[in-house]
C-alpha positions as CSV (number, residue, x, y, z in Angstrom):
1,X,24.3,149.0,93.0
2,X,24.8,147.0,96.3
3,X,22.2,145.0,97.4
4,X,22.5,144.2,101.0
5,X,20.6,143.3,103.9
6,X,21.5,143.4,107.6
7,X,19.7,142.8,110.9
8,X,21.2,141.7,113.9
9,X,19.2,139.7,116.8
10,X,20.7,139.2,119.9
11,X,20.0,136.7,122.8
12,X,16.6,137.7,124.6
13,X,16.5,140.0,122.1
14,X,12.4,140.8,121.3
15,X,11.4,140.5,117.7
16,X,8.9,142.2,116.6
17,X,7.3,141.1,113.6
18,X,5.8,143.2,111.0
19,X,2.2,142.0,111.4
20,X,2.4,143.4,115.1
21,X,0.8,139.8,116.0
22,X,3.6,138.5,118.0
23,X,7.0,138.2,119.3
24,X,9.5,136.4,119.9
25,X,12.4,136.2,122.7
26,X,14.9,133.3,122.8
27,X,17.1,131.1,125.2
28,X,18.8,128.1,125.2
29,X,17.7,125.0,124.6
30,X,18.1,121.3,126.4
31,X,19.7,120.0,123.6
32,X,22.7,121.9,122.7
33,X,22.5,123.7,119.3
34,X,19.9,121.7,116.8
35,X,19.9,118.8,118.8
36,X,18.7,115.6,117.2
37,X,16.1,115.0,113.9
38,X,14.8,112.4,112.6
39,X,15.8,109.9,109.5
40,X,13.0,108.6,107.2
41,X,13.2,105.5,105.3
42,X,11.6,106.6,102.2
43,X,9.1,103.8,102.1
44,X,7.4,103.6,105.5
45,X,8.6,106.1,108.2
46,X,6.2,109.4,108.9
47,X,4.3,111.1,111.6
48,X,0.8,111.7,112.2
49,X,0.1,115.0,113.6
50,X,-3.4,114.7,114.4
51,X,-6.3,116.7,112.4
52,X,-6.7,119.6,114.3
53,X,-6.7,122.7,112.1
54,X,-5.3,125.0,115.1
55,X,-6.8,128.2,114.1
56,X,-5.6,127.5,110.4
57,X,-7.8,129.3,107.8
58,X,-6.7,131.9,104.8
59,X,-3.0,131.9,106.3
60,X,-0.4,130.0,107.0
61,X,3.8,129.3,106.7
62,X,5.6,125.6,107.2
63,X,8.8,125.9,107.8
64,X,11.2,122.5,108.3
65,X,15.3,121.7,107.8
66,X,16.1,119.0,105.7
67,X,18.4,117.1,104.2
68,X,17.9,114.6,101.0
69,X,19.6,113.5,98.1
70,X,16.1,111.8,96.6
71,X,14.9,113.7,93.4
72,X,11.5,111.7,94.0
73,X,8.1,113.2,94.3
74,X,8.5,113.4,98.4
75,X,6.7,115.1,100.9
76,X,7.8,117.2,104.0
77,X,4.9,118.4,105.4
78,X,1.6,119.4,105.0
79,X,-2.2,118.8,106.4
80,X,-4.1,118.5,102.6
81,X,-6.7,116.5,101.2
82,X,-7.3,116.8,97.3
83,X,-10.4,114.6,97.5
84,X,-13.7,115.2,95.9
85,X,-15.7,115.8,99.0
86,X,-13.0,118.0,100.6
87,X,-10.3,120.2,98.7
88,X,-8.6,122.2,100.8
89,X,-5.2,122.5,102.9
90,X,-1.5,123.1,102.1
91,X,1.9,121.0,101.7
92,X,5.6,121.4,101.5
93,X,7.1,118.9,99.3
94,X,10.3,118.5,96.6
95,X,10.0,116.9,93.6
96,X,13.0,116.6,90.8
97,X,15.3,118.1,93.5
98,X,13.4,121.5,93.5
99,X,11.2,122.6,96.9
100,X,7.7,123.4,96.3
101,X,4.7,124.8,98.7
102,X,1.1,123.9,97.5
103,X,-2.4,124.0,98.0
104,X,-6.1,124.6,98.0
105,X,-8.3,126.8,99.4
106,X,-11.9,125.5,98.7
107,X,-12.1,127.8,94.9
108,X,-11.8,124.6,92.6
109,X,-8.0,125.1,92.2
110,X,-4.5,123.3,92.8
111,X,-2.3,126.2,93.4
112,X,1.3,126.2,93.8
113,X,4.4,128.4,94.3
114,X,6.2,126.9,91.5
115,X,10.1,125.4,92.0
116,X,12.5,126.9,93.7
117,X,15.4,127.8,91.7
118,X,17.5,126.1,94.5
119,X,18.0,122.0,94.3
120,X,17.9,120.8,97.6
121,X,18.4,117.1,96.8
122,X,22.2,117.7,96.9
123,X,23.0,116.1,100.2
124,X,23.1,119.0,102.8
125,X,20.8,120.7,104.7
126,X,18.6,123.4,103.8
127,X,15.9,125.7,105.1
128,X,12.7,125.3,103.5
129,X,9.8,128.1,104.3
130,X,6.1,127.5,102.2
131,X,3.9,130.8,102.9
132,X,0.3,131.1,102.1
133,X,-1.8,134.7,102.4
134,X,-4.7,133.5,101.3
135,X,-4.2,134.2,97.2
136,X,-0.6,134.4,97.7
137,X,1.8,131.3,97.7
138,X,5.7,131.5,97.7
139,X,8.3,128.9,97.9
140,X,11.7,130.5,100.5
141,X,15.0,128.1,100.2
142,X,17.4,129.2,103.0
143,X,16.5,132.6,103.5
144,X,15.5,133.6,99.9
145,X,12.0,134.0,97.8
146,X,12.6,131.6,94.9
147,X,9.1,131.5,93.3
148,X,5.9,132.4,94.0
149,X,2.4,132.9,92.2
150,X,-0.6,134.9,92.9
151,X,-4.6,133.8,91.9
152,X,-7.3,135.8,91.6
153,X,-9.1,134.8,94.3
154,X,-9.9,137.2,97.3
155,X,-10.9,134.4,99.8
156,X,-9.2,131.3,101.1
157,X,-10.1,128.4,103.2
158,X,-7.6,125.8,104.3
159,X,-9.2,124.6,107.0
160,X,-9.4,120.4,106.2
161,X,-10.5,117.2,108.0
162,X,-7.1,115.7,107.2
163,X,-4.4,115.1,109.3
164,X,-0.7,117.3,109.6
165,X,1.8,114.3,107.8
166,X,5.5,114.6,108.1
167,X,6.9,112.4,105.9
168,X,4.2,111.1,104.0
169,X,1.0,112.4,102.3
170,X,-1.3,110.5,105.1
171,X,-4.6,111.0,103.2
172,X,-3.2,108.7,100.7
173,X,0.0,106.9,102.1
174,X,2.1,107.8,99.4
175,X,5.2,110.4,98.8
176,X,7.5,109.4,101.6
177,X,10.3,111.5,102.4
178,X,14.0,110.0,102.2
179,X,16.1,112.0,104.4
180,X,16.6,113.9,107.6
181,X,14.1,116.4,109.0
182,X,14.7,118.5,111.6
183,X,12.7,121.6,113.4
184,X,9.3,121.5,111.9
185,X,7.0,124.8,112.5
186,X,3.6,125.4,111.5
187,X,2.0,129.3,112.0
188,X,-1.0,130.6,111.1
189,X,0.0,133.5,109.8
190,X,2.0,135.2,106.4
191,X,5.4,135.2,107.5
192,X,7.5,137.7,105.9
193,X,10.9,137.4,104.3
194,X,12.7,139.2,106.9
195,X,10.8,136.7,109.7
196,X,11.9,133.4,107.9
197,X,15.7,135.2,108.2
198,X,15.3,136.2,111.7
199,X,14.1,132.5,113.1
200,X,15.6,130.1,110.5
201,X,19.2,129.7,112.7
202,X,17.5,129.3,115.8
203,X,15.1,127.6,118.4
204,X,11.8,129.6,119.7
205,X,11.6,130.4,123.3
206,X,8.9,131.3,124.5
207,X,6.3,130.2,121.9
208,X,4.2,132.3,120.5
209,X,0.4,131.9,120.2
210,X,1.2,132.3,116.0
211,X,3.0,129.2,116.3
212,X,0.6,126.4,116.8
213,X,2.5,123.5,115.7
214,X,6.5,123.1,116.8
215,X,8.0,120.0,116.3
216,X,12.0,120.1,116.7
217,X,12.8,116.6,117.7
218,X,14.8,117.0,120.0
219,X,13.6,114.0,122.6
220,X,16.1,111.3,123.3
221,X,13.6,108.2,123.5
222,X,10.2,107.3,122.5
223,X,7.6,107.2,119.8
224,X,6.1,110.6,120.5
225,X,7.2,114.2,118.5
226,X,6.3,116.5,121.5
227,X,4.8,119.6,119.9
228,X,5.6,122.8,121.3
229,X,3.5,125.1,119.6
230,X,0.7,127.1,121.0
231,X,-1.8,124.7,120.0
232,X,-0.1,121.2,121.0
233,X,-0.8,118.0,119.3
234,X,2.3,115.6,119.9
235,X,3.0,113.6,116.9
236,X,3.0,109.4,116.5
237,X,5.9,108.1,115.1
238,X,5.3,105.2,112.6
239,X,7.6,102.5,111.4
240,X,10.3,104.3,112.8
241,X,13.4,101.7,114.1
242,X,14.0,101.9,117.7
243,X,17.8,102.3,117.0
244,X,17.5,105.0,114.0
245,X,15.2,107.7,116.6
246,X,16.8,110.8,117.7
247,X,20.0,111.4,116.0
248,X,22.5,114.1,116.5
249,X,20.6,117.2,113.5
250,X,23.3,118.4,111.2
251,X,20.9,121.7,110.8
252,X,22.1,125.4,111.3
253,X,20.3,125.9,114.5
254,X,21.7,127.9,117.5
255,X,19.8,130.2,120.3
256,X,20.8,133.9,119.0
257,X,21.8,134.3,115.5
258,X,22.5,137.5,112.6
259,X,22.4,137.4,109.0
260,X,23.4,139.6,106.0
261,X,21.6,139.0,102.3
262,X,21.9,140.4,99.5
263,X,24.2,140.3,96.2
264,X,27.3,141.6,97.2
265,X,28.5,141.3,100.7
266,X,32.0,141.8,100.7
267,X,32.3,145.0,102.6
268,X,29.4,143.2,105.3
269,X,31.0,142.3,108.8
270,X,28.7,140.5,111.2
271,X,29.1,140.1,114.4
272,X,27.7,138.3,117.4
273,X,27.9,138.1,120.9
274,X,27.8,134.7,123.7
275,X,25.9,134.7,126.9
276,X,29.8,134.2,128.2
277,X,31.2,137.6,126.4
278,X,33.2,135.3,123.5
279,X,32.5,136.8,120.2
280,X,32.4,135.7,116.8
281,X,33.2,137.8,113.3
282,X,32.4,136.9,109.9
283,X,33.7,138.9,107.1
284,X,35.5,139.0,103.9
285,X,32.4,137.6,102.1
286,X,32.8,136.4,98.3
287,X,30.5,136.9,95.6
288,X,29.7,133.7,94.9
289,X,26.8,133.3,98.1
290,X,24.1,135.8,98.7
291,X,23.4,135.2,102.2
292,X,24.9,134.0,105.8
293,X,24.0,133.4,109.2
294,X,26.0,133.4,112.2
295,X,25.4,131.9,115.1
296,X,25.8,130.9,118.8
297,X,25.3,128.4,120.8
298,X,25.1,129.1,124.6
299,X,26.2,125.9,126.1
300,X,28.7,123.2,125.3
301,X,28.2,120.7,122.1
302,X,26.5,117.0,122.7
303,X,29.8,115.6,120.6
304,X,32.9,117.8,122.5
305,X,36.3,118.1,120.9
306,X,38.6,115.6,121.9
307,X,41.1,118.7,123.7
308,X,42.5,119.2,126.5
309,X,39.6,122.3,127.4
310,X,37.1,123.6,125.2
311,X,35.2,126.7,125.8
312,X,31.2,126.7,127.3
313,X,30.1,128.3,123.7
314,X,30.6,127.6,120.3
315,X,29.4,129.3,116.8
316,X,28.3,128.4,113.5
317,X,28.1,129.9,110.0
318,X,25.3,129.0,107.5
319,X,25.9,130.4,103.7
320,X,24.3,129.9,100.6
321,X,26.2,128.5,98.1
322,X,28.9,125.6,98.0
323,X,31.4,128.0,96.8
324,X,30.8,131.1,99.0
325,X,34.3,132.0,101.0
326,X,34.1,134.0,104.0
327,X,36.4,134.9,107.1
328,X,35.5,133.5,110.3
329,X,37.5,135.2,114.0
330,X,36.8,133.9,117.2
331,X,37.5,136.4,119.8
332,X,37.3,134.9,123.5
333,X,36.5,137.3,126.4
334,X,39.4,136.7,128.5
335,X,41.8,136.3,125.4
336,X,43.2,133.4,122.9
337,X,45.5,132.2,125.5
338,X,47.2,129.2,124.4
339,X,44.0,127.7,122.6
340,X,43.2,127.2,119.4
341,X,40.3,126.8,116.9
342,X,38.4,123.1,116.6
343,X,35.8,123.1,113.6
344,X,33.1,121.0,112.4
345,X,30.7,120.6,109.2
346,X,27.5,120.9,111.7
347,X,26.4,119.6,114.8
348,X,26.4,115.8,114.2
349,X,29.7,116.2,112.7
350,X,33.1,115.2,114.5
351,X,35.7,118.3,115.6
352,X,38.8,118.8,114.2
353,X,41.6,121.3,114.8
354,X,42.4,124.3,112.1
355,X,46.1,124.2,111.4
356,X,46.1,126.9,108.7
357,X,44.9,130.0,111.4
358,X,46.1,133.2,112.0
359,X,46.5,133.8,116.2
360,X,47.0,137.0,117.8
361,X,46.8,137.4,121.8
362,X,43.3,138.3,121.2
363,X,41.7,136.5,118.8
364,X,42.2,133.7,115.8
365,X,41.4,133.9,112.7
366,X,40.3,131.3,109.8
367,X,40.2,132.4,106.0
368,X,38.7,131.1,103.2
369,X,36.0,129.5,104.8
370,X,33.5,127.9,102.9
371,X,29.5,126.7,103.0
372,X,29.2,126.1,106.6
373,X,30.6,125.2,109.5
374,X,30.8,125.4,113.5
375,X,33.6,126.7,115.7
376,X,34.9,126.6,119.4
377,X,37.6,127.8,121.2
378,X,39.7,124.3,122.2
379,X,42.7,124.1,124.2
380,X,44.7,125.1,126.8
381,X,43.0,128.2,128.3
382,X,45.5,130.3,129.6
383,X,45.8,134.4,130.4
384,X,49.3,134.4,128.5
385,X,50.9,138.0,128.9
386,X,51.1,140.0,126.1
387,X,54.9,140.3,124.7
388,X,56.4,144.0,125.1
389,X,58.7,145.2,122.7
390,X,61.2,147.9,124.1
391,X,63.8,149.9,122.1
392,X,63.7,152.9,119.3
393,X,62.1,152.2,116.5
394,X,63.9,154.7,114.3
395,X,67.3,154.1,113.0
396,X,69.8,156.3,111.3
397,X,71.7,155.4,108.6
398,X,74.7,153.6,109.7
399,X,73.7,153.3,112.8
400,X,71.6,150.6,115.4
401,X,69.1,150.2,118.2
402,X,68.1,147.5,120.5
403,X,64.8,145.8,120.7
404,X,63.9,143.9,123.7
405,X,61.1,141.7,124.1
406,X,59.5,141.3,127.8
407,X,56.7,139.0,128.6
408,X,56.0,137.6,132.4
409,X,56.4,134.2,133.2
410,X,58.2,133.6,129.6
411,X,61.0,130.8,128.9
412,X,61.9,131.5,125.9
413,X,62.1,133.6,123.0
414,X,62.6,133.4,119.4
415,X,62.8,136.3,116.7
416,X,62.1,136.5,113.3
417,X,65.6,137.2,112.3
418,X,66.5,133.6,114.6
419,X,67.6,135.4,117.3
420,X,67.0,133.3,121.0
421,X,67.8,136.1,123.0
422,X,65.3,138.8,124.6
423,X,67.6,141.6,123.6
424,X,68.7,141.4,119.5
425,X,70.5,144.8,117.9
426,X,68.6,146.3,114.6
427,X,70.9,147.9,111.8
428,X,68.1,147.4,108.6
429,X,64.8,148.8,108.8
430,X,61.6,146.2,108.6
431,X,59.4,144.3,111.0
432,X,60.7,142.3,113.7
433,X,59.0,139.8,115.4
434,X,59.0,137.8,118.6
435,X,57.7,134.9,119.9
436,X,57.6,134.1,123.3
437,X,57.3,130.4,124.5
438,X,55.3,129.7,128.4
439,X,54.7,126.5,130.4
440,X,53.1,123.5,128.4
441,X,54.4,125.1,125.0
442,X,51.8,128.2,124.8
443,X,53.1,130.8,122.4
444,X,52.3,134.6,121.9
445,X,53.6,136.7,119.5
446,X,54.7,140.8,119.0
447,X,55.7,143.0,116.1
448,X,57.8,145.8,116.0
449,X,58.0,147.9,113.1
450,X,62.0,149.6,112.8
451,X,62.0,152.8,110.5
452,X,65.4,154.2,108.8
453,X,65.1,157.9,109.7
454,X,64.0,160.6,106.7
455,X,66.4,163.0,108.1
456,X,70.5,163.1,107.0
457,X,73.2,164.1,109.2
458,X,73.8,167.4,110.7
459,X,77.8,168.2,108.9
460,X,80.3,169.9,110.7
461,X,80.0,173.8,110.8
462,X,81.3,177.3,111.7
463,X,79.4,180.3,113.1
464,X,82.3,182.8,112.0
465,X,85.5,183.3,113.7
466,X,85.4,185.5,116.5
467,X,85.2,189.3,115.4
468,X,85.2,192.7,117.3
469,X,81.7,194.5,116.3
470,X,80.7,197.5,116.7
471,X,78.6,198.2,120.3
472,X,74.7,198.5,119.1
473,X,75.2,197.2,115.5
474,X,72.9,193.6,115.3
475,X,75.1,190.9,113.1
476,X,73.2,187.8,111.8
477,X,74.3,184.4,112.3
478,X,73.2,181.3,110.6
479,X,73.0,177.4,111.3
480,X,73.1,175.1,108.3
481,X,69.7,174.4,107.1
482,X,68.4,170.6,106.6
483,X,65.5,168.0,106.1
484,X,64.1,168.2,109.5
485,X,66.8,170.0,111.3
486,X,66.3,171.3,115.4
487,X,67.8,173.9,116.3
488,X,68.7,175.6,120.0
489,X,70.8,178.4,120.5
490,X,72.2,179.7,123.4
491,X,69.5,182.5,124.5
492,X,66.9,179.6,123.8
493,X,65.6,180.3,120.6
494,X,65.3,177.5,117.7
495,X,65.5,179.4,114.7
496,X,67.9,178.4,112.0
497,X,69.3,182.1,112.4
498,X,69.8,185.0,115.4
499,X,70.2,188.6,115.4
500,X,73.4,189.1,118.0
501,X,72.9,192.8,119.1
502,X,75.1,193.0,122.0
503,X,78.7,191.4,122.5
504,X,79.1,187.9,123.7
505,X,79.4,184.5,123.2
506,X,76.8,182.4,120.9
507,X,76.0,179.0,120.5
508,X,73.9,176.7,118.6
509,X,73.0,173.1,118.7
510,X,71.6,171.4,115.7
511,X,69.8,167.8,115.6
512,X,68.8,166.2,112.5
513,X,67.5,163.4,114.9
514,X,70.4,161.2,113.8
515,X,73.0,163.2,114.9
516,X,74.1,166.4,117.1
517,X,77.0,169.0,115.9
518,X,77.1,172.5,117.9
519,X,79.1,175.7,116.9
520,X,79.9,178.8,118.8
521,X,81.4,182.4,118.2
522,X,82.2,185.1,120.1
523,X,81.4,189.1,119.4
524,X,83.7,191.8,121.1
525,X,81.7,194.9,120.6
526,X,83.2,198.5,121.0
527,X,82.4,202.1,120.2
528,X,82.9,202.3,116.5
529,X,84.3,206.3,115.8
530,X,84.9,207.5,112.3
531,X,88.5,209.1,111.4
532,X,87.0,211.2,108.6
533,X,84.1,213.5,108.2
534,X,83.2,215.2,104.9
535,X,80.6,218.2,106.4
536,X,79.5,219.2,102.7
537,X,76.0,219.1,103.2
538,X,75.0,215.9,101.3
539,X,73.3,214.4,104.1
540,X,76.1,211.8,104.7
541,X,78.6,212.2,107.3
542,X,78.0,215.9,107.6
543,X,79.3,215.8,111.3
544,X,81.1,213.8,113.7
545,X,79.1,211.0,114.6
546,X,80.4,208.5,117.3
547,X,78.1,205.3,116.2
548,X,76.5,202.9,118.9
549,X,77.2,205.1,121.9
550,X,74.9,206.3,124.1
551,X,74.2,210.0,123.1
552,X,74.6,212.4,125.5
553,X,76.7,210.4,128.1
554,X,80.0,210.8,126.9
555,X,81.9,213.9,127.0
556,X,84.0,215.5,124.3
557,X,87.0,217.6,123.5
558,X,88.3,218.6,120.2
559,X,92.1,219.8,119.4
560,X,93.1,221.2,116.3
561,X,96.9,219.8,115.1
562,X,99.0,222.0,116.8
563,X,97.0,220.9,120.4
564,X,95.2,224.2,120.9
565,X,91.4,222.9,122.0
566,X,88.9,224.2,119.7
567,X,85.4,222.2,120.9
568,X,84.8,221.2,124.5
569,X,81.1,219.6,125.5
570,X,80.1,217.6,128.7
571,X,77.1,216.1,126.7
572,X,77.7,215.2,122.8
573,X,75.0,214.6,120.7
574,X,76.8,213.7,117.7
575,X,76.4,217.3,115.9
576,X,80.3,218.9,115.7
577,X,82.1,219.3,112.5
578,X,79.8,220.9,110.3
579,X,81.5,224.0,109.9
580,X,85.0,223.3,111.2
581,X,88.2,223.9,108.7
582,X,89.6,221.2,106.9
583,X,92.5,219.7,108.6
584,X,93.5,216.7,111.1
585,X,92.2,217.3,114.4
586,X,92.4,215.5,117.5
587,X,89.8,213.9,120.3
588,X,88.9,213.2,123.8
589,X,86.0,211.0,124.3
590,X,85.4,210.5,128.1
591,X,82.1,208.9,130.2
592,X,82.1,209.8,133.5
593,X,80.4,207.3,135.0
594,X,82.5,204.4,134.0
595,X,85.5,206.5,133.8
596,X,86.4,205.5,130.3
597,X,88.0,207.3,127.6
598,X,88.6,207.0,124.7
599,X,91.2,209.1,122.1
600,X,92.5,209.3,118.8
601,X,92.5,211.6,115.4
602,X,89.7,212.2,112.6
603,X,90.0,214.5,109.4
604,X,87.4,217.3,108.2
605,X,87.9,216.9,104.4
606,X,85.6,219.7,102.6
């Protein structure tokens, strides 16, 4: 079953968290992204945070970035004292590369979350989060709950005489930390899972009053940590070289960020948004990592690309997991232009350019990303025009088309098929594609798609040759029938077939959409009078019957062989000859008011 977890927080966004104490709205900074942390020695170098418990008493959460490769008892931070007189208070530490948060509470026991499952001594950063609610400690390495342990004690008090250490436990000067730490917090409350996720990729703007100690280094001179928190104490740096303070912070720290956990995200597509409208997609996510966070950073980096432009933003991507792949895209509000894509490891890292991108007008893309990185839109920042690609896109077999590309301002093009020319002429189906080359070398690309046509060819045909008909008497005529044949025939109809009732000439066009053949055929129609009647009472040409005529409009005369007239009507309705003689007679059909006539002999055969 899919295990995933999503939740998106946007710039000035309001977090509400789920003890309903507090919230949270951010901004940027005055250091761009994590701005600077500080580097201890390992043997001398920590900061005295003063011994003000700030409200501290059955809860509390440290949270701190750092980065180490010392498998050494070490501590990160922590306000504890162990002593006989006094044992109480809490400290986040790692020892044999593992991250632990410990403590006590005043009940005669050393609790501790137990290792995370997580080394952190490899070398890069990580997020480290200790949480105590009262009974309850847990131990949260970049996002996730690796271990935690519950006593059987319904009380707690942390509050201690001791001073908040980074870097060192103060009360007995030992367990110094070897390594970068960056963006120390200290609240005095239980944060939650989904709390540590929301707040580890970025600063805290306005603070609030939960946070009573926020240290996130990011002065550029002196001996003092300003704290931030609700409940300020600024920190004394000790032993710290004058030259070593304030470095650029590698951490995964930006003003707005989102973040998807959980153990398969590859169907998981974050997104998020700049103050600037630039956004940034990650997607595509392997197996092998069960969390990332994206991102941004409102302003421009401390260490720029060395380009020609670079945009006002830039992003980052923080993943768990050396080996976890993802997709990042970079889609810029008023389009790619002629830029590319710089990236860098983390903020105290040096930019380089991505060769191996995809580009459309739009947006870039980078695949097979991996661990964590930040990105920027670098370049030259133009409004290309988009390429347009004219022409059919359906061919017929044997047959061609033209496809011309059109872009403003363009001074060159180049197709896929090495074509230099704006116009090229298509005889094979596949996708053709153009490049289109502006001032200072800025390229934009098209597609087109060419088809061959389902259809085949409409053959050469007849109608019938022309024929004399007999007035009133319908006669069908038929097209040739095809795979996606069109048909239009001369009175407007598009059946394959038409019912001619009436004399005339008929037509029809067929299309097949590849080609066009027409056929026509012309009916004569004429009163259609019998030369033989057999009046024997079977129901079948009993009487003298003068087909397709209009009955009762036509006059008639009837001689017998020797010319004497034996039947004379002004109005025939069809009904003489049922009891005349057998013999050959003669007749005078006449209509009045077109002054025809029409003459000629019939038989009565009984």
């Amino acid at each position: 079953m899919r295990n995933c977890l999503l939740r998106v927080s946007l710039l000035s966004a309001i977090i509400l968290f789920a003890s309903g104490l507090f919230s949270i709205s951010l901004q940027a900074q005055t250091l761009a992204g994590s701005g600077n942390k500080l580097n201890f020695n390992g043997f001398s170098t920590y900061i005295n945070c003063g011994t003000s418990n700030r409200g501290i008493t059955q809860q509390v959460s440290v949270e701190a970035w750092v980065r180490t490769t010392s498998s050494s008892y070490q501590w990160v931070a922590g306000k504890y004292s162990n002593s006989l007189v006094e044992e109480k208070g809490f400290h986040l530490y790692t020892n044999n590369g593992a991250a632990y948060f410990n403590g006590r509470t005043s009940v005669g026991l050393y609790m501790s979350s137990g290792a995370s499952r997580t080394r952190v001594d490899d070398g890069r950063w990580h997020h480290l989060a200790g949480v105590c609610n009262i009974n309850s400690w847990q131990i949260y390495v970049d996002g996730v709950l690796e271990n935690s342990a519950t006593y059987p004690f319904s009380r707690a008090d942390l509050t201690t005489s001791s001073a908040l250490a980074i870097g060192e436990y103060i009360v007995q000067a030992e367990n110094l930390f070897l390594g970068d730490i960056d963006e120390i917090r200290v609240w005095r409350t239980a944060l939650t899972e989904d709390q540590i996720r929301t707040n580890m990729c970025r600063k805290i703007s306005p603070v609030p009053a939960e946070l009573v100690a926020y240290y996130n280094f990011d002065q550029t001179s002196g001996t003092i940590a300003v704290d931030k928190g609700s409940v300020p104490v600024n920190g004394t740096l000790s032993n710290f070289a004058s030259a070593a303070l304030w470095q650029p912070s590698g951490a995964a720290i930006g003003d707005a960020s989102t973040f998807a956990y959980g153990t398969d995200l590859r169907t998981t597509r974050l997104r998020i948004k700049a103050t600037n409208g630039d956004s940034a997609i990650v997607n595509n996510i392997r197996t092998q990592t069960d969390g990332v966070q994206l991102y941004v950073v409102n302003q421009e980096p401390s260490i720029k690309p060395a380009a020609v432009t670079s945009a006002a933003v830039y992003f980052g991507v923080f993943s768990r997991g050396l080996t976890g792949a993802y997709d990042f895209r970079l889609r810029p509000v008023g389009g790619l232009g002629c830029s590319g894509l710089s990236v860098r490891p983390a903020n105290d890292g040096i930019w380089s350019t991505l060769t191996t991108t995809t580009s459309t007008p739009t947006s870039v893309l980078a695949t097979q990303q991996t661990y964590r990185a930040e990105y920027m839109q670098t370049g030259i920042v133009l409004n290309v025009p988009v390429v347009a690609i004219s022409g059919d896109s359906v061919i017929c077999l044997n047959s061609n088309t033209q496809l011309t590309a059109a872009a403003a301002g363009a001074q060159s093009y180049r197709w896929s098929n090495g074509a230099t020319t704006p116009t090229i002429s298509v005889s094979q189906p596949g996708t053709y594609t153009v490049t289109a080359t502006f001032t200072a070398g800025c390229t934009t690309t098209r597609s087109r798609q060419v088809v061959l046509r389902a259809s085949s060819p409409v053959p050469a045909f007849a109608l019938g040759p022309d024929t004399t008909v007999c007035e009133g008497t319908p006669l069908l005529l038929r097209a040739p029938v095809g795979n996606a044949y069109s048909y239009l025939w001369s009175d407007g109809s598009t059946g394959s077939t038409l019912l001619a009732r009436q004399g005339g000439t008929y037509s029809v066009t067929v299309r097949s959409g590849c080609n066009t053949q027409t056929a026509s055929r012309t009916l004569t129609a004429q009163l259609c009078v019998p030369n033989i009647i057999t009046p024997n009472k079977d129901g079948r040409n009993d009487a003298f019957v003068v087909a397709s005529y209009s009955v009762g409009e036509w006059s008639l005369a009837i001689y017998n062989r020797w010319g004497k007239e034996v039947y004379q009507t002004e109005r025939y309705l069809n009904d003489w000859g049922t009891s005349a003689a057998p013999g050959v007679y003669y007749y005078m059909l006449r209509r009045s008011s077109t002054n025809s006539a029409i003459k000629g002999w019939l038989e009565v055969v009984r």
